[in-house]
N, C-alpha and C positions, 0 to 999 in steps of 0.2 A: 744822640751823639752824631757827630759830622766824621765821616771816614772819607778823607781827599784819595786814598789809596784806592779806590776805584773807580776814579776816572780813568775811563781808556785813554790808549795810546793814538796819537792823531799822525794821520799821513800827511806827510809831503804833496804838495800840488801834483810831483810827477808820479810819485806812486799811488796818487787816489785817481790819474787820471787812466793810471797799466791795469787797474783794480778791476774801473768799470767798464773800459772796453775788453778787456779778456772777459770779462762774462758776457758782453755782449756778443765776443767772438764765437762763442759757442752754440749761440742760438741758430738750428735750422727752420725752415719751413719749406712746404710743400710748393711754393715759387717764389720768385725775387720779391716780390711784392710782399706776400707774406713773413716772408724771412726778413725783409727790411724794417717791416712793421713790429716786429717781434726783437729786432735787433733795439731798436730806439722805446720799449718799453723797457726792457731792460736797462738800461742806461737812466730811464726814468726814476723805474723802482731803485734800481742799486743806490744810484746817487742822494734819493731822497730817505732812504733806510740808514744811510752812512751818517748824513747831515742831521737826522732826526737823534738818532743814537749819540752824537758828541753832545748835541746843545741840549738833551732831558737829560744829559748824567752829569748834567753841572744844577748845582741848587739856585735856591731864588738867592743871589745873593745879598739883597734887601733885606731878605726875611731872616736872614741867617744870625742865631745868637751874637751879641757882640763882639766877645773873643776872636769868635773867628771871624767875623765879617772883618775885624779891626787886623788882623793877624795876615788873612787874604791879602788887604790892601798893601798891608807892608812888605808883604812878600812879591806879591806879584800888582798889585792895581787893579783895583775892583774897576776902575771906569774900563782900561784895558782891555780888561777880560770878556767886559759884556758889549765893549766894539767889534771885537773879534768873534764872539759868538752871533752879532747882528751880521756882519757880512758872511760865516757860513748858511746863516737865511737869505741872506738876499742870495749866496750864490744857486741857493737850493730852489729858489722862487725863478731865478732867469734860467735854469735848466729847463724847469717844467716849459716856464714860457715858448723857448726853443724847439723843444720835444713834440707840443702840443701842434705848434707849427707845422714842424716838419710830418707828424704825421695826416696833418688837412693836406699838405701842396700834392703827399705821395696819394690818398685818397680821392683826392682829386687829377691825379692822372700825372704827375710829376717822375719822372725817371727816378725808380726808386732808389737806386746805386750811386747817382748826383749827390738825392738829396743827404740820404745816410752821411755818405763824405764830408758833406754840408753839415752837416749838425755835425759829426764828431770834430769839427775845425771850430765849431763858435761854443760846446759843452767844454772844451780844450783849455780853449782861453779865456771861459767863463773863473773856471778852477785856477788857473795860472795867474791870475789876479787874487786871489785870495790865499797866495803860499804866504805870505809873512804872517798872514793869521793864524796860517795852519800851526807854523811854526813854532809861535808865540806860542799856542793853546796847549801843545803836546811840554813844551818846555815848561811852562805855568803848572801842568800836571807833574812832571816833576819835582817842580819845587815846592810843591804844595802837599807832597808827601810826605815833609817835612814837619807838616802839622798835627802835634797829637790828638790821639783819639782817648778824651776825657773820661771819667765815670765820674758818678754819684757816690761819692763818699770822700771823709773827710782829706781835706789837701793842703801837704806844707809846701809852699814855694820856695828854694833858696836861692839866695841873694848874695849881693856882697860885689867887692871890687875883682876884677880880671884876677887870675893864677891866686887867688888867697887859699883856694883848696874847696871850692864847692863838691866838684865831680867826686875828687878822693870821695869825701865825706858823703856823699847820695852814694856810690857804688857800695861802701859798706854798711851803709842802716836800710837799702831797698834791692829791687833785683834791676835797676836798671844796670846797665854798663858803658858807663861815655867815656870817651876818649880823655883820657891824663896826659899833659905835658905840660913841660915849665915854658910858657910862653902866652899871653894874654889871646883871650878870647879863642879860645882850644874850644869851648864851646859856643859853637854859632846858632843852635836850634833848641828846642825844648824838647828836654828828653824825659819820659817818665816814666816812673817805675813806683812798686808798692811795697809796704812793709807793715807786716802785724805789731798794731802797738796797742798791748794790752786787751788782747782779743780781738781786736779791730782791726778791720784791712784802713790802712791811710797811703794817699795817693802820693808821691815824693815828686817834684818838679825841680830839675837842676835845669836852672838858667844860664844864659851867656852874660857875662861880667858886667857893670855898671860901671860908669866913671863919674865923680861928682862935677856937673856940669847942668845947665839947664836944658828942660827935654830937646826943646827945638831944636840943641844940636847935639843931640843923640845918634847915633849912624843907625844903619834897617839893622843889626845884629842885637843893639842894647833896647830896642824898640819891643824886640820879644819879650825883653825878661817885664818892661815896664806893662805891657798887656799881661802879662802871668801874674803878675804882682797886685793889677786893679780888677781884673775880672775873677781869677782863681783863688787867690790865697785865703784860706780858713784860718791859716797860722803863717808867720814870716820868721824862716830862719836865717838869721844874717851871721856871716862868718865876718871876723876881724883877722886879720893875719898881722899880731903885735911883732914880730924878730921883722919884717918890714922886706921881705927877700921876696913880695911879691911885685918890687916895686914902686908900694906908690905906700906913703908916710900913713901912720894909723892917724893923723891929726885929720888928713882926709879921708879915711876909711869914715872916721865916728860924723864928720859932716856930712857921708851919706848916709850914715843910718838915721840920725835925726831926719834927712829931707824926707826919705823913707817912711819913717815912724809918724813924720806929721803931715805925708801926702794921703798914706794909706792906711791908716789907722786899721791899724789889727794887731790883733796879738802879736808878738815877737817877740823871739828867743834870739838872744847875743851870745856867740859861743866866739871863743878862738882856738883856732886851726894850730898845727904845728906846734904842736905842745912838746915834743920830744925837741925842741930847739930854743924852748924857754921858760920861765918859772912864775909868769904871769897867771893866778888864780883864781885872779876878784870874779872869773866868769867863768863858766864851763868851761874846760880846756880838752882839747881833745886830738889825737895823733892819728891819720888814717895808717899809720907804720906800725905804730908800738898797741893800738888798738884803744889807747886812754881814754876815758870821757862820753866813748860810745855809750857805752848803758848807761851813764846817766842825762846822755839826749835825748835816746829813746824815752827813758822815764820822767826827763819834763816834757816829750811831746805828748806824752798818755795822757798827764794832767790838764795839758791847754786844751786839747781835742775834745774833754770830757768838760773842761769848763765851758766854751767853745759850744758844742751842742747840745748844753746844756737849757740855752737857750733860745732863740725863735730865730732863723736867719734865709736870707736865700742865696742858694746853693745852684752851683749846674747839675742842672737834672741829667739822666742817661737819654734823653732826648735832643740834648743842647739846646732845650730852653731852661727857663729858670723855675723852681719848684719854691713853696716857704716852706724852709727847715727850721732851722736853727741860728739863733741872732751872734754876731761878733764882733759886733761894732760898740 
């Protein structure tokens, strides 16, 4: 599994630059020469510990299972990312260069007090060239926090058009808790949560709303639900919301569930939402208010789950690669 939630936080050009001259300020020595010499290791080590620390606590992003490699890009821009970690090396590579300098001229008889001054004006502006990266990276971490941390075991993804009532319906069959409002795309990120069904832990994925349209003009919001839907879904739970108060006409809700059912073939379960608001039964109906229809979602996910890994498939593994489990296609 990929946990985004521990990449460190990155400093500001001005704050990584108070970072490593305060430690360098600290450094004495036994004469100006020495203490200068001792001042510009410092500066060496520090900056090179810093810059080494962001750029190993990011993964190969290459190598990285699809999901997330696909999920990274949309979120933040995988090319982005890995520019902005190339110029914390190059800034890391013209530090040393400098350093290396300035400690030959002072070795060689250079005013040690010149030169120090001297480097801390060009290690300065080394760093102040690379604040928009810094920026970018520490913000990138941020929003990449956003990205759930998967298990190995079975996963319904739910679906369905903007306010039809996903969140309601994932807060009361798992423990996740996402944010409820009557207003489209309340949920912007992939939220997950678990729930025992039929002795079994199953992973629940409430997605951000889908609109029926074609992908390429999908916005970065409905872009999650369609990578939860092609990489994760073991089972596809799609909500209808028939009394039509979310919006948008059930004539286009069911034209995305066929796009759906015939892009992504998998299993999937058609339930409709807000059942305390109509008498629509041909499909599961179920109220997150009045409680209706829960148990018996639960008890057709038990069955798909058990048909489902019944047979040979592959699954994301707890590694965030992919393992052969069990077939659902």
């Amino acid at each position: 599994m990929q946990d985004f939630r521990k990449l460190p936080t990155v400093l500001t050009a001005e704050e990584l630059i108070d970072k490593i001259f305060r430690r360098a300020a600290k450094v004495e020595g036994r004469d100006p020469k020495e203490r200068a010499l001792n001042k510009l290791s410092t500066i060496s080590n520090v900056s090179k510990d810093y810059f080494k620390r962001i750029v190993e606590s990011h993964p190969s992003y290459d190598n990285l299972p699809e999901f997330y490699r696909e999920m990274v890009d949309v979120i933040v821009g995988i090319r982005k990312l890995k520019k902005s970690l190339a110029a914390l090396k190059w800034a890391d590579g013209m530090i040393q260069k400098v350093v290396t300098k300035s400690i030959r001229e002072i070795k060689g008889g250079k005013n040690p007090s010149t030169v120090v001054k001297a480097t801390y004006g060009r290690v300065a502006s080394i760093i102040e060239q690379i604040d928009d990266e810094l920026r970018f990276l520490n913000d990138a971490k941020n929003r990449m926090r956003e990205i759930p941390i998967l298990l190995d075991v079975p996963t319904v993804v739910v679906a369905g058009y903007p306010n039809v009532g996903k969140s309601s319906l994932v807060a009361r069959i798992s423990t996740v808790k996402p944010e409820v409002a009557s207003y489209p795309f309340t949920t912007k990120k992939i939220n997950v949560g678990f729930a025992e069904v039929g002795g079994k832990k199953v992973q629940i994925i409430d997605t951000p709303g889908l609109l029926d349209r074609p992908l390429s003009k999908r916005n970065a919001i409905e872009r999650r639900a369609i990578l939860s839907l092609k990489h994760l879904a073991d089972i596809i739970l799609f909500i209808l919301d028939p009394t039509e108060t979310c919006g948008y006409e059930l004539k286009k809700q069911l034209s995305l569930l066929e796009e759906i059912r015939g892009y992504f073939k998998r299993p999937t379960l058609e339930v409709y939402s807000k059942a305390d608001m109509h008498n629509q039964r041909d499909r599961i109906a179920y109220s997150a208010i009045t409680g209706e229809g829960i148990e018996e979602i639960l008890q057709e996910i038990e069955k798909m789950v058990k048909k489902v890994y019944s047979q040979t498939s592959t699954v994301m593994a707890p590694s965030g690669q992919t393992s052969t489990q069990e077939q659902h296609s």
